[in-house]
ChimeraX commands (.cxc) that place a marker at each C-alpha (Angstrom):
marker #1 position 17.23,-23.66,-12.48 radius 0.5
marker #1 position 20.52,-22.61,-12.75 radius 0.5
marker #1 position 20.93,-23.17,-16.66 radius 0.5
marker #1 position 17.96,-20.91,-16.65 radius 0.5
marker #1 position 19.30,-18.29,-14.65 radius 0.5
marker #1 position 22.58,-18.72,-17.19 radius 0.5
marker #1 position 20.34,-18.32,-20.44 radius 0.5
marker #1 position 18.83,-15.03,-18.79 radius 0.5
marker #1 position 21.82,-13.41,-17.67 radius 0.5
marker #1 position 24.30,-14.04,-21.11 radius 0.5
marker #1 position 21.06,-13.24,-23.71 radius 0.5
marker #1 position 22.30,-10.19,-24.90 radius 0.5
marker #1 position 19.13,-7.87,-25.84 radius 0.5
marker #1 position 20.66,-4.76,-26.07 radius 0.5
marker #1 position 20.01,-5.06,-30.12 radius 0.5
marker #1 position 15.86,-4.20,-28.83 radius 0.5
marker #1 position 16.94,-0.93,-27.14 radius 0.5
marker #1 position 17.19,1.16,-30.51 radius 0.5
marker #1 position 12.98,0.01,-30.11 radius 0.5
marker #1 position 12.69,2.19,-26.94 radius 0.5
marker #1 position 9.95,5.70,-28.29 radius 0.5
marker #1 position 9.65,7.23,-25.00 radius 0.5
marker #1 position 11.86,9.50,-23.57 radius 0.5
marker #1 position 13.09,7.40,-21.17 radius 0.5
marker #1 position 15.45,8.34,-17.51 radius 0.5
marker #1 position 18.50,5.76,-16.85 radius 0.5
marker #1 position 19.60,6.03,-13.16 radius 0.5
marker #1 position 22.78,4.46,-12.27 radius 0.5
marker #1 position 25.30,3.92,-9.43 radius 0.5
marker #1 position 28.98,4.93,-10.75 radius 0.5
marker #1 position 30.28,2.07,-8.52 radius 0.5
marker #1 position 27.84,-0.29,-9.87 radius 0.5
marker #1 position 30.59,-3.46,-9.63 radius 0.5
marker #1 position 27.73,-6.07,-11.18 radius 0.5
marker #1 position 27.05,-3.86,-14.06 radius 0.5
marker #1 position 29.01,-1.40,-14.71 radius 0.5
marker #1 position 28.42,2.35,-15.07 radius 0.5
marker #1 position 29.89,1.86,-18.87 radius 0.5
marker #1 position 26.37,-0.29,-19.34 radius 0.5
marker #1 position 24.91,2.86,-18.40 radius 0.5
marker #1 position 26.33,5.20,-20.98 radius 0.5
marker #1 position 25.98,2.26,-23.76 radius 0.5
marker #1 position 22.28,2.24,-23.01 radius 0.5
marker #1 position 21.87,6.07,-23.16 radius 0.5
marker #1 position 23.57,5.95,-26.65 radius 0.5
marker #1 position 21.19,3.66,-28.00 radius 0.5
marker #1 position 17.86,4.90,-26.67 radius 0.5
marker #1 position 17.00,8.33,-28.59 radius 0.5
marker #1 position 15.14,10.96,-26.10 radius 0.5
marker #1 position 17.20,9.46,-23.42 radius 0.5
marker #1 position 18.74,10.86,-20.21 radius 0.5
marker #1 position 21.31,9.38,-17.86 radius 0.5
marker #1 position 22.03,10.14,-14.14 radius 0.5
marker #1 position 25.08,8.60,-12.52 radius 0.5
marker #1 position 24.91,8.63,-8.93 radius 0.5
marker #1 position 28.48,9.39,-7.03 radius 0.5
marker #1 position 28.79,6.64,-4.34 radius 0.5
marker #1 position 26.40,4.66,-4.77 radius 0.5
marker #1 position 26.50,0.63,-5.80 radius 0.5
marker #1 position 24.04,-1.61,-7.75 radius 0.5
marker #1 position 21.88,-1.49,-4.44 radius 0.5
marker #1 position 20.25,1.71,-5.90 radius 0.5
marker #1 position 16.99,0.86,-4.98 radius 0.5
marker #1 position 13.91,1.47,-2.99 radius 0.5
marker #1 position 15.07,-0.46,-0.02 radius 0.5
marker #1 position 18.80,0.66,0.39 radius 0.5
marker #1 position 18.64,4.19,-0.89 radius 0.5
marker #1 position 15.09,5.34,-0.81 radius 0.5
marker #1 position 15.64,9.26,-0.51 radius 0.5
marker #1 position 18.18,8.78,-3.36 radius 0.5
marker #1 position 16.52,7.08,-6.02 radius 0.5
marker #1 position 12.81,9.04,-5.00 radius 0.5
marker #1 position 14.68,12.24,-5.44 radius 0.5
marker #1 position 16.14,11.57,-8.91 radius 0.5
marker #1 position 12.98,10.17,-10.06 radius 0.5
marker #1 position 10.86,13.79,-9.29 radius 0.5
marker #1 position 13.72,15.69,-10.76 radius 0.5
marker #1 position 13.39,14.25,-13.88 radius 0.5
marker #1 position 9.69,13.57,-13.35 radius 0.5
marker link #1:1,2 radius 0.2
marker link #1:2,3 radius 0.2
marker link #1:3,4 radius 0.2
marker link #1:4,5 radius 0.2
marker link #1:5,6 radius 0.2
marker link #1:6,7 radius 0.2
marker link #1:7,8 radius 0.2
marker link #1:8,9 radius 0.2
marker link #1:9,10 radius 0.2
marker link #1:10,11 radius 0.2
marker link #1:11,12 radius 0.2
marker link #1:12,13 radius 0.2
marker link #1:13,14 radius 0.2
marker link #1:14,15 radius 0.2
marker link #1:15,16 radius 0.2
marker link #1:16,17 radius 0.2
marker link #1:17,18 radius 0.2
marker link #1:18,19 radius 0.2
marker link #1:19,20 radius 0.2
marker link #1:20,21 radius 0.2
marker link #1:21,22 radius 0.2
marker link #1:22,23 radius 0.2
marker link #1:23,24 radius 0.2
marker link #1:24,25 radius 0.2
marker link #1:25,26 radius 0.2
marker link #1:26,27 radius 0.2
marker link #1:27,28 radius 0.2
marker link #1:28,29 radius 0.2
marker link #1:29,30 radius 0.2
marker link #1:30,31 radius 0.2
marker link #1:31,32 radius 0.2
marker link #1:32,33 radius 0.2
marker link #1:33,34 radius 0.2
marker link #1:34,35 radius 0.2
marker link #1:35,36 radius 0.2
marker link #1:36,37 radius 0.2
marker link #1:37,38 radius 0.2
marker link #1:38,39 radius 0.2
marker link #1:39,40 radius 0.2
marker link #1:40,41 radius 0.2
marker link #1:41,42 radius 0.2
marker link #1:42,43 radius 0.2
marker link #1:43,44 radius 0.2
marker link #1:44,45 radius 0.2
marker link #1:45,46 radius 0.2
marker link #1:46,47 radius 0.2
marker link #1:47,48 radius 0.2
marker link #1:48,49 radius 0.2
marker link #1:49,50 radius 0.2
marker link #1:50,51 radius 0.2
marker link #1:51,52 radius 0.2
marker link #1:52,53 radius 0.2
marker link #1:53,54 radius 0.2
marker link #1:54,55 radius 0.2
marker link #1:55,56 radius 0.2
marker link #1:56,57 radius 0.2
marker link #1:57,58 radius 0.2
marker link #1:58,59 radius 0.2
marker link #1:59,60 radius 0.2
marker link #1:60,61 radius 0.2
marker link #1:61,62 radius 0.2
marker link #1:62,63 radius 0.2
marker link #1:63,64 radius 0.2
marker link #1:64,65 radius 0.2
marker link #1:65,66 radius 0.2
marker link #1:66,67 radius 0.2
marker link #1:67,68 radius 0.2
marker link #1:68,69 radius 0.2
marker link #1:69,70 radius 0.2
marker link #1:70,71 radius 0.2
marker link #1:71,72 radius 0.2
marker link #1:72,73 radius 0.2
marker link #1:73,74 radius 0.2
marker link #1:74,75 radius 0.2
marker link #1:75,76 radius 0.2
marker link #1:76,77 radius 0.2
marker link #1:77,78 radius 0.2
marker link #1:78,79 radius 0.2
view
């Protein structure tokens, strides 16, 4: 299992994001320690029609169980 795991997290398929047609939203936590925000902005440069929101405070818990209001709120502003 944990070779598996290994394989997952090093495959590096950031080459597929240039793929990406739909104006996409990219919500992030700017003290995301397990990926950081820098992920965040690479992402946005590599998806055309795409937006990114960086979250002051806020972890890699940015979720719907640890910051519901957060997260919800984000998603219908940019809805």
């Amino acid at each position: 299992m944990k070779e598996t795991y290994l394989k997952v997290v090093l495959d590096d398929l950031s080459y597929k994001l240039g793929f990406v047609k739909i104006p996409t939203v990219i919500i992030w936590g700017d003290k995301d320690e397990l990926t950081p925000v820098e992920n965040a902005y690479l992402i946005n440069q590599k998806i055309r029609n795409s937006k990114i929101i960086v979250i002051p405070g806020i972890g890699h818990d940015l979720d719907r169980h640890e910051h519901p209001e957060i997260l919800s709120q984000s998603i219908l502003a940019n809805a």
